[in-house]
VEXDREN-2710 file (C-alpha; in Angstrom, 1 decimal):
% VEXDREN-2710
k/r/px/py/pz
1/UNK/0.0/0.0/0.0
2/UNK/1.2/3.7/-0.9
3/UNK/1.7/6.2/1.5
4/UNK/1.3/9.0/-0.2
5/UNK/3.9/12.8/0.8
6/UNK/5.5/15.2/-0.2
7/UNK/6.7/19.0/0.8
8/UNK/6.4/22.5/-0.3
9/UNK/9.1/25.0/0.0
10/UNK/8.2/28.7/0.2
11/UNK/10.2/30.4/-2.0
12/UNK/9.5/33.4/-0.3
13/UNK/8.0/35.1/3.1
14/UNK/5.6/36.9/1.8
15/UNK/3.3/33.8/0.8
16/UNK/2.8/33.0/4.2
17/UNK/-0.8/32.7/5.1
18/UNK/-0.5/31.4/8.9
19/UNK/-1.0/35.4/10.9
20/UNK/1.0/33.6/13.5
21/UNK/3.9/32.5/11.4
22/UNK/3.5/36.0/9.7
23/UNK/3.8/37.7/12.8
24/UNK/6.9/36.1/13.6
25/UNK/8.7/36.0/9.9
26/UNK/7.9/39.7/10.3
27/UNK/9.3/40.2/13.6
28/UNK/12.4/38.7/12.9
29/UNK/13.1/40.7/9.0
30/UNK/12.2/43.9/10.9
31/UNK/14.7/43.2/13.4
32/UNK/17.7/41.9/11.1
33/UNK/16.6/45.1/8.9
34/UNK/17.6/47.0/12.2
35/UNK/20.9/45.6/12.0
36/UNK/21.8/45.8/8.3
37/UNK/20.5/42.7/7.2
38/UNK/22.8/40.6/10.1
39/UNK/20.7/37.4/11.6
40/UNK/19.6/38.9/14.9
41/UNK/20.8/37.9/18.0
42/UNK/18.5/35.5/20.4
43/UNK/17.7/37.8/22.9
44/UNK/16.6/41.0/20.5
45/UNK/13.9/38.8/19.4
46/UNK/10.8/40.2/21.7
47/UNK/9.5/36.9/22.0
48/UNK/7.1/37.9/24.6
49/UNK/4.9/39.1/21.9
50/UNK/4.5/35.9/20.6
51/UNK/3.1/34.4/23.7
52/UNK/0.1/33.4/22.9
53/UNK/1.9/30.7/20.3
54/UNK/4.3/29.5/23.0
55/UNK/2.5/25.8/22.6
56/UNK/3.5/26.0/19.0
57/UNK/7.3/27.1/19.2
58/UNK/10.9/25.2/19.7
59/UNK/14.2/26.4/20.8
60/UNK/17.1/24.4/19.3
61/UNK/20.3/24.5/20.5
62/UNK/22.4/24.5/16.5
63/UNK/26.0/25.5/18.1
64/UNK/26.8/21.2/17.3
65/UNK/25.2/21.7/13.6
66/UNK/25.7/17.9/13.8
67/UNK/24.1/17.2/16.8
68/UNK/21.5/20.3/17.4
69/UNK/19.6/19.8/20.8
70/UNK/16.1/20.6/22.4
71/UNK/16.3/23.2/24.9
72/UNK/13.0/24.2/25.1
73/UNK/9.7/22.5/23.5
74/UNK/6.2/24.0/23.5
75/UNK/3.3/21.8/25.1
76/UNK/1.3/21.5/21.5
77/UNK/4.2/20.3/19.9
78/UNK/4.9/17.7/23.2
79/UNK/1.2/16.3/22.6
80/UNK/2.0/16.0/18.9
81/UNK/5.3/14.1/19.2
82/UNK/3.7/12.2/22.5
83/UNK/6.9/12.5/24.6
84/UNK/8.6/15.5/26.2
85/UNK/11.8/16.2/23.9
86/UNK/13.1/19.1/25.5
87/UNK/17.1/18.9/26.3
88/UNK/17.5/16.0/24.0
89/UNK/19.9/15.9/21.1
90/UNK/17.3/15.1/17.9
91/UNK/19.2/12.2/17.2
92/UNK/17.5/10.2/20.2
93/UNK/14.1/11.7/19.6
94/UNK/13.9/10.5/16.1
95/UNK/14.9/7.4/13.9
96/UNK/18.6/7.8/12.0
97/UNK/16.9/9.0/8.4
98/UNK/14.2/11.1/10.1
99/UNK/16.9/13.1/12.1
100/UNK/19.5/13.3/8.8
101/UNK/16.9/15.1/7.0
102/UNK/15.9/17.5/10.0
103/UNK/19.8/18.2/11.1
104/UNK/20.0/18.9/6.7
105/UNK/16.8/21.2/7.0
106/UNK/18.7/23.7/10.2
107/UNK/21.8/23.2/8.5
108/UNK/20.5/25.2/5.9
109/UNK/19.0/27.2/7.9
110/UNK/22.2/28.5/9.6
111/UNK/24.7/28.3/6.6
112/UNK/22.2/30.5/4.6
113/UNK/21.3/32.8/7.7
114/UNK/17.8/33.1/6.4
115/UNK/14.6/31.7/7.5
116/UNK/13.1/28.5/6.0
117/UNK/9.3/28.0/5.6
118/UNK/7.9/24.1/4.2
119/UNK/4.5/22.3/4.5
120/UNK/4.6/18.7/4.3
121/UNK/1.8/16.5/3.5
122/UNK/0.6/12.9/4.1
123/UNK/-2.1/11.0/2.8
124/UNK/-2.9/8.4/5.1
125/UNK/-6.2/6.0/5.1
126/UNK/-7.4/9.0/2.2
127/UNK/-7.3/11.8/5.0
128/UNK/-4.9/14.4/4.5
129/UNK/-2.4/15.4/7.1
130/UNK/0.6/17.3/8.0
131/UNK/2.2/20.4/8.9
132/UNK/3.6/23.9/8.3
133/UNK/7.4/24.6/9.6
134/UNK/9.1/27.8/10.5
135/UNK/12.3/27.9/11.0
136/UNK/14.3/31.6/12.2
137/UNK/18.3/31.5/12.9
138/UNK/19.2/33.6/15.6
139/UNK/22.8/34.7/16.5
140/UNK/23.7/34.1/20.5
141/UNK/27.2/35.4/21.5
142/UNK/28.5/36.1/17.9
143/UNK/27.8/33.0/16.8
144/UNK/24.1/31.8/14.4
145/UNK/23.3/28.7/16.8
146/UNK/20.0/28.5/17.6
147/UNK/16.9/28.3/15.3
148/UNK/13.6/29.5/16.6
149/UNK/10.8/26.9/14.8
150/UNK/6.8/27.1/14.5
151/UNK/5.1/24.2/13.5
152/UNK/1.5/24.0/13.0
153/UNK/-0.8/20.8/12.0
154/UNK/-2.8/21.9/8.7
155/UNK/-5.8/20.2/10.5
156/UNK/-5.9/22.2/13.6
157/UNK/-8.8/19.2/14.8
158/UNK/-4.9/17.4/15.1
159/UNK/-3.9/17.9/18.7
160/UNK/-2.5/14.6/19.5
161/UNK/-0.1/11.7/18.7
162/UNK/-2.6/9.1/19.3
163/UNK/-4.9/10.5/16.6
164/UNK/-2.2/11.2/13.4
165/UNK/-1.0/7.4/15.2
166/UNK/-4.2/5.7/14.5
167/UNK/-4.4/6.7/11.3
168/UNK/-0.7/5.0/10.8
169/UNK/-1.7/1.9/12.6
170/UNK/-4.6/1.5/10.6
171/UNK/-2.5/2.2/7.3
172/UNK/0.2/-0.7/8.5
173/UNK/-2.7/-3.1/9.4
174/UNK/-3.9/-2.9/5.7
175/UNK/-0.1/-2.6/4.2
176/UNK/0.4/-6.2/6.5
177/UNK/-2.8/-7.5/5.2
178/UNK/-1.8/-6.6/1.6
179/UNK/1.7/-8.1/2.0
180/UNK/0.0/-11.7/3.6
181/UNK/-2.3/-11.7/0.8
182/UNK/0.3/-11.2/-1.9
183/UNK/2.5/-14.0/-0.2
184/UNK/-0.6/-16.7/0.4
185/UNK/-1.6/-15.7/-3.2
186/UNK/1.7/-16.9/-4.7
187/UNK/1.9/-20.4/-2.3
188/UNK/-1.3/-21.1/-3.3
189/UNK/-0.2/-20.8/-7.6
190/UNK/3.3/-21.5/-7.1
191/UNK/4.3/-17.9/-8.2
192/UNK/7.5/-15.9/-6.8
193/UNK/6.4/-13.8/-3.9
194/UNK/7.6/-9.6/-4.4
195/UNK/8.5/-8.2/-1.1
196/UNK/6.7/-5.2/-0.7
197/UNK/8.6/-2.1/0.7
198/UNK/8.0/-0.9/4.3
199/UNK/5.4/2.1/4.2
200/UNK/5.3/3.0/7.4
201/UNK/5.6/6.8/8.6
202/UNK/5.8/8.7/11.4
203/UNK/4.1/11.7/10.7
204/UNK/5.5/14.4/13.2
205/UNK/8.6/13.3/13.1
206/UNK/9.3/12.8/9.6
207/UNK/10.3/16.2/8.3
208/UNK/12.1/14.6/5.3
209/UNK/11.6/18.0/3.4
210/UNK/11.5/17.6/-0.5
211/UNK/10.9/20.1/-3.1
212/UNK/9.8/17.7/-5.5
213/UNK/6.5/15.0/-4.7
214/UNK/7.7/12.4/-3.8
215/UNK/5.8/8.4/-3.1
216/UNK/6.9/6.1/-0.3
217/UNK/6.1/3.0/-1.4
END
C-alpha cells in the first residue's frame, strides 16, 4: 500500500498565510533590517509578543550543527510528538533517516542565515495530514546557533499523537494484510512472492523536506 507525501518550499515570506507565522517572519526581517540585514541575535527577538503561540514554538540548541539539541519545546508540539523532547539531542528523539533530514533542513537554515518555511503533506487511510514549519536562525554570543521553529498541523482538529498514530496503525494493518495476501496468493499458484517495501511513517517526526512530490512505497 502507498503512502502518499511530499513537501512544499516557500520560496518566499511573503506567501505565508498562517497570521501567527506571519507575525513572527515579520518580527524577525524587521529586526535583522535593524541591523543591516545581520541574523539577529537571540535575545533582541521580543519573544514575549508571541506568547500566545508558545504551545507552538521550539528552541534548538544549532552551536553542534551535527548534533542540534532541544532546549526548550512548547506543550502542542509535546502532545504532537507524544513525549517531552526538551534537552535531547534530535538524534535520540527520532529514527537515524528522520533526524538526517531534520539536522540537513537547520543546516541550511544557519549556513544560509535566512529563514526556512515548508509544508509537508501525508495521505494516510485517504485523510490528508501534515504540517507547516518555520524555522528563524538567531545569533547568540556572535555565533548563528539556535533556530527558533513554528510548527502547525494543517488540520488544527490534530492535537495529539494518538490520533495522526491511529491513522498510521490503521494504514500498517492494511499494508500487513496486503503483504499476507500477496504472499498466500503466490503459495497457493506457485508464483514468486515480491516483497513489498515498508510504508510506514511517522508523521510528526518525519520532516524529510523535499521540493519535489515524492511516493513512499
Amino acid at each position: 500500500m502507498a503512502v502518499w507525501s511530499w513537501t512544499a518550499e516557500y520560496l518566499s515570506m511573503d506567501g505565508l498565510t498562517n497570521p501567527d507565522f506571519r507575525a513572527l517572519a515579520d518580527h524577525w526581517k524587521a529586526t535583522s533590517r535593524a541591523i543591516d540585514g545581520e541574523v539577529p541575535e537571540a535575545d533582541s527577538i521580543d519573544i514575549h509578543a508571541f506568547e500566545t503561540i508558545f504551545p507552538h514554538l521550539a528552541l534548538v540548541d544549532a552551536a553542534d550543527i551535527k548534533h542540534p539539541k532541544y532546549i526548550a519545546v512548547g506543550s502542542a508540539l509535546v502532545k504532537l510528538l507524544g513525549s517531552d523532547p526538551t534537552n535531547k539531542p534530535l538524534e535520540r528523539v527520532y529514527r537515524a533517516d528522520v533526524f538526517q533530514e531534520i539536522q540537513k533542513c537547520f543546516e541550511r537554515s544557519i549556513t544560509e542565515k535566512r529563514p526556512l518555511m515548508f509544508r509537508r503533506e501525508f495521505q494516510l487511510m485517504g485523510r490528508s495530514l501534515g504540517y507547516d514549519r518555520l524555522v528563524l536562525p538567531l545569533t547568540l554570543h556572535g555565533a548563528v546557533n539556535r533556530l527558533l521553529v513554528a510548527i502547525y498541523p494543517l488540520d488544527g482538529s490534530l492535537k495529539r499523537a494518538s490520533q495522526w498514530l491511529s491513522y498510521l496503525r490503521a494504514t500498517e494493518d492494511r499494508s500487513d494484510r496486503e503483504s499476507a495476501f500477496a504472499g498466500l496468493w503466490a503459495t497457493d499458484v506457485g508464483a514468486t512472492a515480491t516483497p513489498m517495501h515498508d510504508s510506514r511513517l511517522s508523521i510528526f517526526d518525519d520532516t524529510y523536506e523535499r521540493t519535489d512530490r515524492d511516493q513512499d512505497r
